[in-house]
N, C-alpha and C positions, 0 to 999 in steps of 0.2 A: 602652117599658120598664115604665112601671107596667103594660101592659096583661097583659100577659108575666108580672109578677107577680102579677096578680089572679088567672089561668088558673094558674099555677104553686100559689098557695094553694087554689085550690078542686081541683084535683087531688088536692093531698094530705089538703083534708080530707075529701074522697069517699070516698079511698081509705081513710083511718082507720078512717070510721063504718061502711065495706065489710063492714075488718077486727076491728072493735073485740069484736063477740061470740066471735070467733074467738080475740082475744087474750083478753078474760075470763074465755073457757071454758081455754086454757091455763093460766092464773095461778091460778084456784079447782083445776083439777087438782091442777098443781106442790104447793098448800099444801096439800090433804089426803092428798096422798100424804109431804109431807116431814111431817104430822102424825099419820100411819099409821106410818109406817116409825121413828119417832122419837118411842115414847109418853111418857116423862120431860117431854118438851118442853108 
């Protein structure tokens, strides 16, 4: 059982740091375009 959750944690954080440029570059996108679209803000 622990072993199953060690492989289960490193999966996910593989899979994270995989993803993670991919989510950064999403989220800096999202906020200059909600900061384009929306100059009052």
């Amino acid at each position: 059982m622990i072993n199953l959750l060690k492989e289960t944690i490193g999966y996910v954080t593989g899979t994270l740091l995989h993803n993670a440029p991919v989510l950064v570059f999403g989220i800096l996108t999202a906020a200059a375009v909600k900061v384009y679209a929306d100059p009052e803000n």
